[in-house]
N, C-alpha and C positions, 0 to 999 in steps of 0.2 A: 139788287141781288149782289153776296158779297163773292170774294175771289173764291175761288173753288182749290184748296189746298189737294196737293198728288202729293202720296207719299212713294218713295222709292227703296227698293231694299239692293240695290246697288254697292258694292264696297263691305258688303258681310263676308262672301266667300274669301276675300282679300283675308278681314280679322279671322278666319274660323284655319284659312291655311298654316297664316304665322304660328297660329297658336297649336294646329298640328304638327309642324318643323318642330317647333322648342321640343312637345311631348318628346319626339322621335329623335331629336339631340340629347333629351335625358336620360332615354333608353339605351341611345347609343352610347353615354359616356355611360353610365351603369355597368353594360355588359363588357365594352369594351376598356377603358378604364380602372374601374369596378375591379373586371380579371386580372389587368395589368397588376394593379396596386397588390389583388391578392397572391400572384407572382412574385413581385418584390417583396413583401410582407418574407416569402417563402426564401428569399436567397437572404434577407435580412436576419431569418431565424438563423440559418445556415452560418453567416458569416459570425453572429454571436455566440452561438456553441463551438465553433472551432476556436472563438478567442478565450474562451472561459474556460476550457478544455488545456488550453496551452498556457494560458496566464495560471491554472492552480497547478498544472507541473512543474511550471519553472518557480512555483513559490514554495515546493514542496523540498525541489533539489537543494535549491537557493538560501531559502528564505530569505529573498531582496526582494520589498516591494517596489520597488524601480523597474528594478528586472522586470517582475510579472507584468506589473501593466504595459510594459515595451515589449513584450512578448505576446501579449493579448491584444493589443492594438496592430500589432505586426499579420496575426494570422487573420483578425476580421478583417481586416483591411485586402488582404490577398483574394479574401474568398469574395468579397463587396466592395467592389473599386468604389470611388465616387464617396464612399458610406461617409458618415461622420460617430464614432465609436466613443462612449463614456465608460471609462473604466471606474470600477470600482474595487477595494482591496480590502477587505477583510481576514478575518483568522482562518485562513487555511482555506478562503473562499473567496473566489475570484468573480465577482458580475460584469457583464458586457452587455451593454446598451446600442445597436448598431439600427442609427436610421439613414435612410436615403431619399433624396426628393427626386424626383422628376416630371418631366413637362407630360403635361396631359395629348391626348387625342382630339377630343371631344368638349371634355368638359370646359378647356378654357372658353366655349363658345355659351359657352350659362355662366362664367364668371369665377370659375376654377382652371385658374393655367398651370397650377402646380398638385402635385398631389406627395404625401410624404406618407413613408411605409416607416415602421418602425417593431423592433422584438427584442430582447431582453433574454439572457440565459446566465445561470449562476452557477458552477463548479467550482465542487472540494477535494480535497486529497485528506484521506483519511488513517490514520492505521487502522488496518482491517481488525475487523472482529470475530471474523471468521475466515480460514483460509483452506483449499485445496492442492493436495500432490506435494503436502507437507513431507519432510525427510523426517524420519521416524527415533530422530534424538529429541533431547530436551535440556534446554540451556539457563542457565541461572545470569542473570547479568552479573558480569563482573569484568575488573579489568583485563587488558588484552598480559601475553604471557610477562611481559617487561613492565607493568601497567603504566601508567597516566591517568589522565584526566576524562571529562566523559561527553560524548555530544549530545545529551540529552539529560534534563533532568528527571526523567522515570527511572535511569539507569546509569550502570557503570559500563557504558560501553562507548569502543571506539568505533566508527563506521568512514570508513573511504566515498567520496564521491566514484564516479564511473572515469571518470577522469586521471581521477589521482590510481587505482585500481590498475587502470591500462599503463601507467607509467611505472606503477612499482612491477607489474609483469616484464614489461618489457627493459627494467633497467634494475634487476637481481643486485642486491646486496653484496656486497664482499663476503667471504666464506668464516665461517662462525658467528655471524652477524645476523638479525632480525631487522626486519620494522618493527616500529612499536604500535602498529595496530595489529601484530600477527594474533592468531588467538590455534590456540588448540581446544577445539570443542568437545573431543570426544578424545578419552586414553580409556586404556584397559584396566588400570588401575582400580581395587574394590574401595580402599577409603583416601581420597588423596586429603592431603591436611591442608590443600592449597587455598580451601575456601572457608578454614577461618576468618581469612578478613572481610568478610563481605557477611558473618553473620550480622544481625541486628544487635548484639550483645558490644561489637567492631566497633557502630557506627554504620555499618556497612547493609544490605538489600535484603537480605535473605533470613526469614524466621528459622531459626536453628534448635526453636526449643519445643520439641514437637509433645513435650506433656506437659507444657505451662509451668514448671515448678522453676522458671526461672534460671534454672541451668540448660545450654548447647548440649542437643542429644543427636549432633551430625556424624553416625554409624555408618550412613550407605555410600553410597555412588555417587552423592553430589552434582555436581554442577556438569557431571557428562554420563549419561545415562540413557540405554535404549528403550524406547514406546513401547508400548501392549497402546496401541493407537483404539483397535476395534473389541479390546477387552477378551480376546479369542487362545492369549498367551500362546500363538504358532510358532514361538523358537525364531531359531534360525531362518530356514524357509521363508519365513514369514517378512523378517524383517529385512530379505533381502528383496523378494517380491518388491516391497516398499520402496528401497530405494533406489530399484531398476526402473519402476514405471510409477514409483509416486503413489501416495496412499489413496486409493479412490474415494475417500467420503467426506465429508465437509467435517472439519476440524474448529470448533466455536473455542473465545474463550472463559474460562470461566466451569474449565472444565478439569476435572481432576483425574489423573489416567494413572495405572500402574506401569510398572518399568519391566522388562525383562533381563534373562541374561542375553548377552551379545557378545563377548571374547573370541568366538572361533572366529579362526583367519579368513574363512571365507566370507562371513558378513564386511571384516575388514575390504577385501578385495573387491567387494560388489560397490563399497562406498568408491574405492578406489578407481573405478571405472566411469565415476563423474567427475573423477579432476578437470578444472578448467571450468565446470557451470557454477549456474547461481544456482541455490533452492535456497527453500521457505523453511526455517525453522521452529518449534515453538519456543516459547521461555517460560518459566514459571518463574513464582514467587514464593511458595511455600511448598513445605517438602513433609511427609506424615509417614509413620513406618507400619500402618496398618489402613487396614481401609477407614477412609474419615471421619465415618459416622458406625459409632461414636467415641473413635482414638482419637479425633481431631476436630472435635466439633466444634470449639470454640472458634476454627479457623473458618468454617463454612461459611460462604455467603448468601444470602438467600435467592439469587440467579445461578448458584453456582449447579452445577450436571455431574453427577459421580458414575463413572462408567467401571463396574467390577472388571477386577483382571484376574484372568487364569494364571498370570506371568509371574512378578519377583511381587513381594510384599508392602515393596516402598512404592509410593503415590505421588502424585506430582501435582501441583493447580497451576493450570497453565493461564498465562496472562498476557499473551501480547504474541506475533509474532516478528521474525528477522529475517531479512536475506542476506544469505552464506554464500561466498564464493570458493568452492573447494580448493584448495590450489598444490594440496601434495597430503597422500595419504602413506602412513610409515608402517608397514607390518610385514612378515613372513610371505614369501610368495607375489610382494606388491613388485614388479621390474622398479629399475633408478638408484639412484643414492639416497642418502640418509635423508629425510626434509628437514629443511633449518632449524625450524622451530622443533622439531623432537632434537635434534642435534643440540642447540644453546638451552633446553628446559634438562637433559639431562649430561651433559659435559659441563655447561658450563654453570648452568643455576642450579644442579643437582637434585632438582623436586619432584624427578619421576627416573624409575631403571633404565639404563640401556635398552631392555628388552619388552620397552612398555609398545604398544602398539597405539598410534593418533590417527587421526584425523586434524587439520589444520587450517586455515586460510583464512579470512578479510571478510566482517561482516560490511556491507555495502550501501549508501541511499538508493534507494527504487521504488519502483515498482513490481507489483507482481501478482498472481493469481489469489481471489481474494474475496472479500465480501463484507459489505457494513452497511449499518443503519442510519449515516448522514450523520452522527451525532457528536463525531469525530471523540468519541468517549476509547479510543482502545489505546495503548500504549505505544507512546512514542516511540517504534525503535528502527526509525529510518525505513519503513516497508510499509509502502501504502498501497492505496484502494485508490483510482480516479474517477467520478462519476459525475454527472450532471446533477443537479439537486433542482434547477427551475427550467 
């Protein structure tokens, strides 16, 4: 008779434990880990939006890409200690790559002792393409009243950092004396001849031949001229409403408005009670002395918005906007002294009457209320839009 083999099932319970630990280590790093990392994930976004955010404003002030990525590297990092942040600098778009690792709970006990969170964010600065609580003038680019040269190549225009802004306020010229970024945006004046240089005909920004026959036909108001914004032609009233509390509707451009009249002291006076702020201006590029279609239709674009005005005749296509910093309004009834710039354009440069009425001051870099479509397509004129794009 041979041996009598006993089998034993001894030492299973043993395998069948281990093997529910691991299960229950994997759950536990899952949940616990798992949540950790998507935590981190979450202050990782966090630190990348505020570098992206800060890297395209100081590229916008700036334009130093040094600057921005030390600026964007500066804010992710504040917001994501430890992080390790990949800048990147493009046109007017700043990306920030912000990962962080840290040690697990759990998981190093399956063979993961690290785990790395990582998120990515890209922000532009844009000239807006549309803007709101716009001030209800319209500006033609051109040089400031002494001119020079221009910080942008869309325009003849000159624009102050915030910087240099606070230093000319605080450190006023000698008496008969300007800067040469002053600009006078608005006079009373019906035809000033100031902006022959800046037709097309110059050299200069501005289409001046509004019936194509190849001759300057600049009869109206020119480069300083009040809005018919909502096409309602309310006068006065109207355009004081505007720039006491800001045009309430969104302002696109690409849009061609009529002008009204504006000379009474009182619209002066209402501007005059924003000396010292910034507001959003628009610009235009081409100017028509009837409604556009069909006195101007060779200028028409095919994005372009014609909003009828009840107000003055002349049209405007607006293309970009600006930030203004008022800094002294000159007319009947304004309290102060004469403002420089009306003082040096008609004492000393003689291009407008003693008894013209201005508006004055410092187109500015900024920002400001606003609106665009990422495609950074709107004109340069130092006034942008900041936004996240990824």
């Amino acid at each position: 008779m041979g041996k009598k083999i006993v089998r034993t099932e001894e030492g299973q319970s043993l395998v069948l434990l281990v093997i529910l630990l691991l299960g229950m280590l994997a759950i536990l790093a899952l949940v616990l880990d798992g949540g950790n990392l998507f935590g981190k994930r979450r202050l990782a976004q966090n630190a990348a939006d505020a570098g992206a955010l800060a890297g395209a404003r100081t590229l916008c002030y700036t334009d130093d890409a040094t600057q921005a990525e030390y600026q964007a590297n500066q804010y992710a990092a504040s917001n994501l200690l430890n992080s390790v942040n990949q800048i990147d600098i493009g046109e007017r778009r700043v990306t920030v790559t912000s990962t962080l690792t840290f040690d697990t709970f759990f998981a190093h006990m399956i063979g993961y002792p690290e785990l790395t969170a990582q998120a990515s964010a890209s922000a532009s600065c844009c000239p807006p393409t549309a803007g709101q609580g716009v001030l209800p003038i319209t500006w033609a680019c051109r040089p400031p009243i002494v001119g020079g040269g221009s910080i942008s190549d869309d325009c003849q225009e000159q624009a102050l950092t915030e910087d240099q802004l606070e230093d000319y306020i605080n450190n006023p010229p000698p008496a008969g004396t300007i800067y040469p970024e002053l600009y006078i945006i608005m006079d009373s004046q019906a035809e000033p001849d100031d902006l022959a240089d800046i037709c097309q005909s110059m050299g200069g920004w501005l289409d001046c031949d509004m019936d194509d026959d190849g001759d300057d036909d600049l009869i109206a108001n020119g480069d300083r001229s009040w809005l018919d914004l909502d096409g309602g032609g309310g006068g006065s009233s109207e355009l004081i409403d505007w720039l006491d509390n800001g045009f309430p509707g969104l302002l696109s451009d690409h849009t061609w408005l009529g002008g009204q009249a504006g000379v009474a002291n009182n619209v002066f006076q209402a501007a005059a009670d924003h000396v010292g702020e910034k507001v959003a201006i628009p610009v235009f590029d081409l100017i028509c002395d009837d409604y556009p279609d069909p006195a101007c239709a060779g200028d028409i674009h095919p994005e372009d918005t014609l909003v009828t005005s009840a107000g003055g005749s002349y049209y405007y296509h607006i293309i970009g906007f600006a930030a203004f910093y008022i800094s002294c309004v000159n007319a009947p009834g304004v309290p102060g002294p004469e403002c420089p710039g009306h003082q040096v354009a008609s004492d000393v440069l003689g291009i407008i009457p003693n008894n013209t009425k201005t508006i004055e001051g410092y187109f500015v870099v900024g920002f400001g209320p606003g609106s665009d479509d990422g495609s950074c397509s709107g004109l340069d004129l130092g006034y942008y839009s900041l936004f996240l794009t990824k």
